[in-house]
Backbone as JSON Lines, residues from 0, in Angstrom:
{"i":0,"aa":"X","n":[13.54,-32.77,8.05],"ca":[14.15,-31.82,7.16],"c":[13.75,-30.4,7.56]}
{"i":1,"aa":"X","n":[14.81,-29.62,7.6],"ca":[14.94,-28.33,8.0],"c":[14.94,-27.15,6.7]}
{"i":2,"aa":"X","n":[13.89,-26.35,6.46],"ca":[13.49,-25.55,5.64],"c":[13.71,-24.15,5.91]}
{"i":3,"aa":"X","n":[15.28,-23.4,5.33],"ca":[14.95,-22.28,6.46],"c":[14.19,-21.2,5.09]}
{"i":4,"aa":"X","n":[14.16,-19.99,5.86],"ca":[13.29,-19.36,5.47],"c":[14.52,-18.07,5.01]}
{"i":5,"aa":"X","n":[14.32,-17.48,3.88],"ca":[15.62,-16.47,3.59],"c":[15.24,-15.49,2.41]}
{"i":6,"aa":"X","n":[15.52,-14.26,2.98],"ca":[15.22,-13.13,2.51],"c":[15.9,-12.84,1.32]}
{"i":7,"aa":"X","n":[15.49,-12.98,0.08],"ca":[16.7,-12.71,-0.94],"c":[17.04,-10.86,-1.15]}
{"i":8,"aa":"X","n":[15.66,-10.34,-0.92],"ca":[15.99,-8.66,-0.86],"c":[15.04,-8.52,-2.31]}
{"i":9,"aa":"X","n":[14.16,-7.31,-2.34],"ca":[12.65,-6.8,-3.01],"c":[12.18,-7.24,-3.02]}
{"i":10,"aa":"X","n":[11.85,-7.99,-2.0],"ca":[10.31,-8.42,-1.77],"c":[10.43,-10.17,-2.12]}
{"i":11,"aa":"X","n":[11.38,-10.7,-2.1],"ca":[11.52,-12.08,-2.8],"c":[12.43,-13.02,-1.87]}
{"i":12,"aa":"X","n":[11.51,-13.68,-1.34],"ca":[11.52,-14.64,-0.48],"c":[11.85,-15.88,-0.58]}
{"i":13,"aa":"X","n":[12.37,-17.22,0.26],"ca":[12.45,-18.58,-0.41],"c":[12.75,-19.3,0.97]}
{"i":14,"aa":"X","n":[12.03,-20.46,0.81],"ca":[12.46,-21.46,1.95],"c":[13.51,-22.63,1.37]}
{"i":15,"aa":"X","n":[14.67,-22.58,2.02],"ca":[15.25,-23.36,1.4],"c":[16.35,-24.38,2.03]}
{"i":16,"aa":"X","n":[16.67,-25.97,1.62],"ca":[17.33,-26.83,2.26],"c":[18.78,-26.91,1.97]}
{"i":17,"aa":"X","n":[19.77,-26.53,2.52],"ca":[21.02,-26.72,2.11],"c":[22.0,-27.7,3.09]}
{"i":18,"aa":"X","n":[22.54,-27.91,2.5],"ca":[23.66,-29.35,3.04],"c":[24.96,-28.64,2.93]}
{"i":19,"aa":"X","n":[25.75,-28.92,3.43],"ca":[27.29,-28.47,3.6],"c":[27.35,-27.01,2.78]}
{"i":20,"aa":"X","n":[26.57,-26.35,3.01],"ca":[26.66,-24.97,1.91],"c":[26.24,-25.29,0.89]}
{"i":21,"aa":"X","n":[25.37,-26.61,0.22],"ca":[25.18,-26.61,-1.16],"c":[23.64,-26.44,-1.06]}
{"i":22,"aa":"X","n":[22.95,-25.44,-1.92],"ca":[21.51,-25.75,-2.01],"c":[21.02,-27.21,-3.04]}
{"i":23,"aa":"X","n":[20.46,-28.08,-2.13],"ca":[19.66,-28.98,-2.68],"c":[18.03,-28.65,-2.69]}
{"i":24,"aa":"X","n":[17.87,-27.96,-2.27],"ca":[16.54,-27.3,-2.99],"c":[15.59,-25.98,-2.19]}
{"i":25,"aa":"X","n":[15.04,-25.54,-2.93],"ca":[14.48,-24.01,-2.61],"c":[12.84,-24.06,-3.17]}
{"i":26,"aa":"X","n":[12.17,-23.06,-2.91],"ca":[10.8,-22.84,-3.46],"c":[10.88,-21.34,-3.13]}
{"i":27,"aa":"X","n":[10.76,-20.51,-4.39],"ca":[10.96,-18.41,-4.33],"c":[9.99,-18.01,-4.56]}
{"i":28,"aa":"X","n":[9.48,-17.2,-3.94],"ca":[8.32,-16.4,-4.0],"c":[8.71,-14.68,-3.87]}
{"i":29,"aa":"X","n":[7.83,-13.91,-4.58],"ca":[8.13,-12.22,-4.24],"c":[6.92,-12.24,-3.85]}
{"i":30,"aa":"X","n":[6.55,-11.24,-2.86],"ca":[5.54,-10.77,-2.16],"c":[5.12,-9.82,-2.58]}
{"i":31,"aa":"X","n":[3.79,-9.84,-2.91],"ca":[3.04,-8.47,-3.52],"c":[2.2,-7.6,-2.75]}
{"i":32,"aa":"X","n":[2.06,-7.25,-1.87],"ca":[1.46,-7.08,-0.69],"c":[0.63,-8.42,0.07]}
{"i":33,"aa":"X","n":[-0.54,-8.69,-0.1],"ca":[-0.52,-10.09,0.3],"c":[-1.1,-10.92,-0.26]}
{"i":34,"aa":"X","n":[-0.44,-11.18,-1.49],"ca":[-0.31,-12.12,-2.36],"c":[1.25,-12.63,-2.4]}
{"i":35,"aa":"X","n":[1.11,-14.3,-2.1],"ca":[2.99,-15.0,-2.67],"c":[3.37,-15.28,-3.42]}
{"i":36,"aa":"X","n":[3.67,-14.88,-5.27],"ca":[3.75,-14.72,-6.57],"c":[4.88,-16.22,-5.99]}
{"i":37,"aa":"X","n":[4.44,-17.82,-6.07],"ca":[5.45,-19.01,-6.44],"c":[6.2,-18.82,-7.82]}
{"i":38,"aa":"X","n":[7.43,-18.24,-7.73],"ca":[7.7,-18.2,-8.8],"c":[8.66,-19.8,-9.13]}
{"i":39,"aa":"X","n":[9.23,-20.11,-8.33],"ca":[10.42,-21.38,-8.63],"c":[10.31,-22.44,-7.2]}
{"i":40,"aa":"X","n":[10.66,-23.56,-7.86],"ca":[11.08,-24.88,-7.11],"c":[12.05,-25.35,-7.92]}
{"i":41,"aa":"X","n":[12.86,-25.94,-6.9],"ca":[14.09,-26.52,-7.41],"c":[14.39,-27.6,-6.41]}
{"i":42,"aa":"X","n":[14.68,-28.88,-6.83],"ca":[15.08,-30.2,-5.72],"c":[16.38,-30.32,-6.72]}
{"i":43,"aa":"X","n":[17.24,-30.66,-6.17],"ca":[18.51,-31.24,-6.58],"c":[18.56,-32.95,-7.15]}
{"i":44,"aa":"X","n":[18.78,-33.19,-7.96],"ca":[18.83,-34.52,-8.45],"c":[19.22,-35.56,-7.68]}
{"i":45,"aa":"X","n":[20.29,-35.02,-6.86],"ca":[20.03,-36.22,-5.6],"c":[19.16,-36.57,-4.62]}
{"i":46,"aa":"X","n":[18.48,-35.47,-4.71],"ca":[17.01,-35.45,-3.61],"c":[15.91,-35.89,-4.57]}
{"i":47,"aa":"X","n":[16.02,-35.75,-5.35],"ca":[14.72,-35.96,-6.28],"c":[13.64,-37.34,-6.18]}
{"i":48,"aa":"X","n":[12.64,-37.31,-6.18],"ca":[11.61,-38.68,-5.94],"c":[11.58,-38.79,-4.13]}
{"i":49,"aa":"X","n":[11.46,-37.57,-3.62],"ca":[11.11,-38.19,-2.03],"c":[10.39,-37.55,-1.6]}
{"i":50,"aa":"X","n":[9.32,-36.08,-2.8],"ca":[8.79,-35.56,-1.96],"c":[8.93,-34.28,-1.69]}
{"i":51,"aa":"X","n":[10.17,-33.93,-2.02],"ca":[10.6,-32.26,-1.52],"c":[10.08,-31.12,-1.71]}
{"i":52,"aa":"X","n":[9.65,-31.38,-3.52],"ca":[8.93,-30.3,-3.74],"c":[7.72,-29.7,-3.39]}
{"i":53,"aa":"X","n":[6.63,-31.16,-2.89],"ca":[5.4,-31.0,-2.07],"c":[5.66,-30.42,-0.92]}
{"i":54,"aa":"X","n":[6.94,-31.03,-0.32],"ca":[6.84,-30.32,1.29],"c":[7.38,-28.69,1.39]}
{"i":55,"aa":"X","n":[8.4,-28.66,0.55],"ca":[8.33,-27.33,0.69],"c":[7.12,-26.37,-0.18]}
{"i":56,"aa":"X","n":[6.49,-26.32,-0.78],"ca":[5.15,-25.82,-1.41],"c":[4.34,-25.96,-0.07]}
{"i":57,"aa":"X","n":[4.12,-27.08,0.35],"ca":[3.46,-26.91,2.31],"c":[3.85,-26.09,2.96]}
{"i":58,"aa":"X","n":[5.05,-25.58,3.07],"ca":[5.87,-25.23,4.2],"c":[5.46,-23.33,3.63]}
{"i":59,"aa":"X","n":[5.34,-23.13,2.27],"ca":[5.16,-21.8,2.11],"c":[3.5,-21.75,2.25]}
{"i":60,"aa":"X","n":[3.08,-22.59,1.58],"ca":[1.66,-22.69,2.0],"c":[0.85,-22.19,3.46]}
{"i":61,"aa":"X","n":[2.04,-22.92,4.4],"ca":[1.83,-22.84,5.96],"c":[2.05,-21.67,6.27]}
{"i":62,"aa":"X","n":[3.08,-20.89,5.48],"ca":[3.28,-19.1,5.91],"c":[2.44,-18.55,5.37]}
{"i":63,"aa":"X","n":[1.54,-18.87,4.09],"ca":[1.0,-18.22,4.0],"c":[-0.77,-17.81,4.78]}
{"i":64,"aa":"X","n":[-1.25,-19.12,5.34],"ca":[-1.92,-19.17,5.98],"c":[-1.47,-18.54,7.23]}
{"i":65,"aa":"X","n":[-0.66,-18.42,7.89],"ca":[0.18,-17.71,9.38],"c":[0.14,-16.53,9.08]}
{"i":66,"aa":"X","n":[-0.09,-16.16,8.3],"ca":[0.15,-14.36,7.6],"c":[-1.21,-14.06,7.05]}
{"i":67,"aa":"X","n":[-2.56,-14.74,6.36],"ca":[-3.39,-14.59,5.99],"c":[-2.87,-13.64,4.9]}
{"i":68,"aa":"X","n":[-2.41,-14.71,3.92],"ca":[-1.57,-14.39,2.34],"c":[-2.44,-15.32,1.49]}
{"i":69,"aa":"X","n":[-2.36,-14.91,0.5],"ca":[-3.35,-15.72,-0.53],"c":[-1.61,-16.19,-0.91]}
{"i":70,"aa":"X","n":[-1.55,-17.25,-2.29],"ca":[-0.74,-17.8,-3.18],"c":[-1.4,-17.76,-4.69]}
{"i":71,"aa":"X","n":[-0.38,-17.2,-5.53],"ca":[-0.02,-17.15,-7.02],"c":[0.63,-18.1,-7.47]}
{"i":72,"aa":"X","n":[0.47,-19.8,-7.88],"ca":[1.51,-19.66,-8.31],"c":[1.81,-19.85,-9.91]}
{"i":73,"aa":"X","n":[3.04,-19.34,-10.14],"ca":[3.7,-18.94,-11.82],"c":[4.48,-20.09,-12.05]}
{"i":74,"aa":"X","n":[4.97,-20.72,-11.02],"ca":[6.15,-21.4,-11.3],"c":[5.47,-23.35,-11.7]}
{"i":75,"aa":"X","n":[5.67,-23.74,-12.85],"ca":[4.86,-24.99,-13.47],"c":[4.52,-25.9,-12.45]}
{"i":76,"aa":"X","n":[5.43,-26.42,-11.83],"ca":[5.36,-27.45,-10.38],"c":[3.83,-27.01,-9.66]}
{"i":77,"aa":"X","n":[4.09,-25.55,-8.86],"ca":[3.37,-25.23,-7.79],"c":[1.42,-25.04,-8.82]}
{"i":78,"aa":"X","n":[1.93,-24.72,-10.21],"ca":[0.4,-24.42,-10.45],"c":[-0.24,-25.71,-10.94]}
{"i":79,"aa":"X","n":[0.73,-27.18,-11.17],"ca":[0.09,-28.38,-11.03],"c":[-0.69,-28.58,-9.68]}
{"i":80,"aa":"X","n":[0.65,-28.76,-8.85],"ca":[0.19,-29.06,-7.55],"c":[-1.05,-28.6,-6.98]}
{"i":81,"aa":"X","n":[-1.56,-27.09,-6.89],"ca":[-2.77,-26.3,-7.15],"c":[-4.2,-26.77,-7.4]}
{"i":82,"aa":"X","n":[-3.82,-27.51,-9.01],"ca":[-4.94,-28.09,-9.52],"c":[-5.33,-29.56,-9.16]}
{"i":83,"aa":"X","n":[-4.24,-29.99,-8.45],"ca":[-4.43,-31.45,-8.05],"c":[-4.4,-31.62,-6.63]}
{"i":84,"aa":"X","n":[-3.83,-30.92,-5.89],"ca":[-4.94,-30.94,-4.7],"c":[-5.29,-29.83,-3.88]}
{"i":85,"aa":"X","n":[-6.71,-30.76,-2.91],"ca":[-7.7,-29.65,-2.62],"c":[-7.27,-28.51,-0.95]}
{"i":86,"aa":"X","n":[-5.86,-29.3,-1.02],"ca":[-5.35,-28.43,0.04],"c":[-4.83,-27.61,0.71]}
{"i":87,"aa":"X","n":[-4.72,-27.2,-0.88],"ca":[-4.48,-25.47,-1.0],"c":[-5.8,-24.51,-1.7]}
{"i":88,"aa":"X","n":[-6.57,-24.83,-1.58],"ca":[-7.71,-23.93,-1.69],"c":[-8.24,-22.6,-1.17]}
{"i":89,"aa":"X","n":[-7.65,-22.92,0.03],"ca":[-7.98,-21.5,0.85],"c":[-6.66,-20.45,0.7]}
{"i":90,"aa":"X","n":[-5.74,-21.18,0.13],"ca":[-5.0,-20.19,-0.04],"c":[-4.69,-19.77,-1.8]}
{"i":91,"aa":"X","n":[-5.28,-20.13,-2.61],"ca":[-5.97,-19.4,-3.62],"c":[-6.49,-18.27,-3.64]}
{"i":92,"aa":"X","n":[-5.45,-17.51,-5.47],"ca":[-6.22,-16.23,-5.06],"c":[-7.39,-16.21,-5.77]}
């Protein structure tokens, strides 16, 4: 699965999977200088139960470590994920 990466414009960012032009799912972040405010995840109901939302939360995770960015996140999903595992720690702000 291919995650692209897309500039929405002020500072608000999102990696996201789309199929024939349809988004089946995204993870948005705005950038605060270098902090990645997670604000949203979204998997599409047909994707749902395989995983998506972990991998893309990795996949911003992974930029943010490539950039030496801490992560915020606001959005309910990403600040579970956070507390349950230990493999986003270093990228805690």
């Amino acid at each position: 699965m291919d995650f692209e990466l897309t500039e929405l414009g002020h500072d608000e960012f999102a990696y996201r999977l789309e199929e024939n032009g349809a988004l089946k799912a995204e993870i948005t972040w705005t950038q605060m200088a270098d902090v990645m405010v997670i604000e949203h995840t979204f998997v599409d109901e047909s994707m749902r139960n395989q995983g998506l939302a972990k991998k893309l939360l990795d996949k911003a995770a992974d930029y943010a470590r490539d950039n030496q960015y801490k992560m915020e996140p606001v959005c309910s999903y990403a600040a579970v994920a956070f507390e349950r595992y230990k493999e986003y720690d270093d990228v805690k702000v």
